[in-house]
Structure formats: structure tokens, C-alpha cells
N, C-alpha and C positions, 0 to 999 in steps of 0.2 A: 601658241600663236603661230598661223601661217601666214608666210607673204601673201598678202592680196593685190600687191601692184612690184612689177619687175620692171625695173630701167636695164636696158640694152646698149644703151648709148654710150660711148665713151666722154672721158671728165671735158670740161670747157665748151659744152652744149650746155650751160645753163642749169647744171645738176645741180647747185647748191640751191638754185631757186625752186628746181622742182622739187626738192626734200622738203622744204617748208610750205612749198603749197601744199604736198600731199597731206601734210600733218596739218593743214589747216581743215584740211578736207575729212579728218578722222582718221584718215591711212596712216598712223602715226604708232612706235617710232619710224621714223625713215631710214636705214642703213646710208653709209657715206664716207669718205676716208677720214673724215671730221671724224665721225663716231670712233673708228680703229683708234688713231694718233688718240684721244680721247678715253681710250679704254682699252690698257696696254695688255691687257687677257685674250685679247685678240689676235695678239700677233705672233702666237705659234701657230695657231690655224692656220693664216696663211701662206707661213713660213711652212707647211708642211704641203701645202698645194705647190709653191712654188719649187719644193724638192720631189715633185711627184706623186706625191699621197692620192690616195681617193676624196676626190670631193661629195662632201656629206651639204647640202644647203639646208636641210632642217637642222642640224648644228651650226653651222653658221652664220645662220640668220635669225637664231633661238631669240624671240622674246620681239623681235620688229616685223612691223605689219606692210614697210615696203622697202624697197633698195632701188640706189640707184648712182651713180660713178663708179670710180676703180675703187677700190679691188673686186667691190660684186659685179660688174658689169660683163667681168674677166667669165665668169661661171652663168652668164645667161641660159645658156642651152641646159645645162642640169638644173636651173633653179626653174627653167619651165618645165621640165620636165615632171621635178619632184613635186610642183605646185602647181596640177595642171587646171585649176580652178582661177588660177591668177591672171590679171592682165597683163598685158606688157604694154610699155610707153618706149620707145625709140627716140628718146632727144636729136636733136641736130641742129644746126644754125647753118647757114653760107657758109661757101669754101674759104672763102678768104674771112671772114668774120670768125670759123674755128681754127684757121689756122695762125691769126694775126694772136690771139689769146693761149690758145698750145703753146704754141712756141717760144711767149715770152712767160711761160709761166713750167708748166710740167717737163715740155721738152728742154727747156733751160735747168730743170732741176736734176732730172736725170741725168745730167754731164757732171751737175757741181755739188752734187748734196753730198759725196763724200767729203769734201774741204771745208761744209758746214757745220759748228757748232747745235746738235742735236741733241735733246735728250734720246738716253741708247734706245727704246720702245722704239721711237720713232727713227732710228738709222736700220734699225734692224728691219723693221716691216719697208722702208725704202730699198735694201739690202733685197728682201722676198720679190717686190714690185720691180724692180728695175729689170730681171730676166723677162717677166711676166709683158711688160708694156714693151720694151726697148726688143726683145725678142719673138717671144710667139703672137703679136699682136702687130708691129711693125717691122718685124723679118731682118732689123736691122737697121733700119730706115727712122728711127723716131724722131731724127734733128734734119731729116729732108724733104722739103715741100714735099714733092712729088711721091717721093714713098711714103709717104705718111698721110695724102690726101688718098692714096690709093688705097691704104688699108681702112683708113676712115667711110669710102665710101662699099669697101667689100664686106665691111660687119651689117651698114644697112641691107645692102643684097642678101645679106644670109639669113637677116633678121625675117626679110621680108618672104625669105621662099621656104622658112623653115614653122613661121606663127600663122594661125589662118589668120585673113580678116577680120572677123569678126572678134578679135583675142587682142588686135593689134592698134596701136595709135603711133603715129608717126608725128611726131611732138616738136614744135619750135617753143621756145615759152614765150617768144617777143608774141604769139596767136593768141596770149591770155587763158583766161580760165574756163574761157567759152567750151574750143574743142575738149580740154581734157576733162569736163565737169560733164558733158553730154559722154563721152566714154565711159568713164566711172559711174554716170547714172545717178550724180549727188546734186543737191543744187548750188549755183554762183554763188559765193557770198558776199556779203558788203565791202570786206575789205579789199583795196588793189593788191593787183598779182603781184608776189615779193619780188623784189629785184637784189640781187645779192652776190657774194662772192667776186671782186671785179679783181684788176691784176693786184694792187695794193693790199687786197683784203686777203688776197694767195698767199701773199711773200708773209703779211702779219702772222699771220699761223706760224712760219716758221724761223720767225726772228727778226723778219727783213730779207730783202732781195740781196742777194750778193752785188759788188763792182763786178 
């Protein structure tokens, strides 16, 4: 199986919801950090990007028909590349709407998840992600408005000067199923668009929010 739908986007644009539209949509399975924490086979792969390896996306992304959050969002550019039949979706939301949810959810975790009670799979692949987001992704910046809205807003620019047009969707999911069903070219379905993942439903994944 090859990816046929790439997210671009970084996590807290609404990726938990666009995983489950996709999969309602047939693009299914969806790739997602869910999946990783979920399938601890996974986390020498990226333990091995994170230490510099070559990125393989048809290893991967073995066996799912789309991706979308960290840690594949991290490998957009080789996973369009290696799959140049695929679409890409570009998630986003308002600045202050992804920043209000970053911050109390991922950019708080990346400060405290070492003093969290983890299963080891998932400290380890937090262990891989933390260089990956907190470094080549926000240069430093992942707990400051400002540097963090800047690198947010410089993956969409690269997204956009790097995928043609006609490859590309620049995705809110509050826009429903309308835009992303006319890109993918499948019909609406009857059920409403998922709405999923809110800060609560973060922290539950991983025990609870810390004080």
C-alpha cells in the first residue's frame, strides 16, 4: 500500500479529526502519533530519523493509505516525493486558535514529559520527537509565541512553493468535508465531519495533564 493523502500540517490543526475523516473517506489507515504510542514497533524507525538515518517513507508508512501529524508530517518533502501520486492536505487553523491549543497541550509536553509517568515505548519516541519539533522545526522556539507562530507559518510557505497546485489542499477542518471531498474527488457522506482530539482528550492519552 502507498500513501495516497499526505498531511503537511503540524499536530493541533485539527489532525486527529482529519485522520478520521480520511478513514471515513476510504484513505484509511490514517498514520498519526496515536498510531506510533499505539504500535511500539515503530519507535526505532523514528528513533533512527531522529539520530540521522536516512528516511525510507515507504518503510514507514508500510501498510497506511494516509498520514498526517507529528512525526510524519516531520518527512513531508520525502514522503512527496517518494509518493508522487499522492495529495497533500496542509491543515491550519488561526494563529491564535493554533497557538492557544499548542501550547497547552504539545508545547507543555515537551517541557514535562520527562517527569511523566510513561510507558518506556512512548518516553522513548518522546525522547526521538523532542529534538525533531523543539529543534529543527522550531530552531529553539517551541514554548514562544513568536517563534513558534513563525515557524508555523514557514512550513505553510514551503508547503506551498514546493507542491503544485493542483497536488495541494490548504485545509481548515472547521471548512467541513465540502473542500477536502471535491480535492480527493470522493463523494460527502452523510455523516458530520468528526470533531475530535480537544485538550482533555491530549492529556487522556497520556495519563492526565500534569499540575
Amino acid at each position: 500500500m502507498s500513501l495516497k493523502v499526505i498531511g503537511s500540517g503540524f499536530g493541533r490543526t485539527g489532525t486527529r479529526s482529519l485522520k478520521e475523516a480520511l478513514e471515513i473517506l476510504g484513505f484509511g489507515p490514517c498514520h498519526h502519533m496515536e498510531e506510533v504510542f499505539a504500535r511500539p514497533e515503530q519507535v526505532p524507525l523514528w528513533q533512527a530519523i531522529a539520530a540521522g538515518g536516512r528516511i525510507d517513507p515507504e518503510v514507514l508508512f508500510k501498510g497506511y493509505a494516509a498520514q498526517v501529524d507529528w512525526p510524519g508530517c516531520h518527512v513531508w518533502r520525502e514522503s512527496a516525493a517518494a509518493f508522487p501520486d499522492a495529495k497533500v492536505v496542509h491543515s491550519k487553523r488561526p494563529d491564535e486558535s493554533w497557538w492557544k491549543s499548542y501550547s497547552q497541550t504539545i508545547g507543555k509536553l515537551i517541557t514535562v514529559y520527562k517527569t511523566m509517568p510513561m510507558p518506556p515505548h512512548i518516553m522513548d519516541m518522546m525522547n526521538a520527537m523532542e529534538p525533531l519539533i523543539s529543534e529543527a522545526t522550531f530552531h529553539g522556539k517551541a514554548t514562544d509565541r513568536a517563534g513558534a507562530l513563525k515557524a508555523y507559518h514557514r512550513r505553510e510557505a514551503d508547503v506551498r512553493a514546493s507542491i503544485a497546485p493542483a497536488r495541494l489542499l490548504v485545509f481548515d477542518v472547521a471548512e467541513g468535508w465540502g473542500p477536502l471531498c471535491a480535492f480527493l474527488d470522493v463523494p460527502v457522506p452523510a455523516t458530520p465531519f468528526p470533531h475530535r482530539n480537544l485538550k482533555d482528550d491530549f492529556w487522556q492519552v497520556l495519563g492526565g495533564e500534569p499540575v
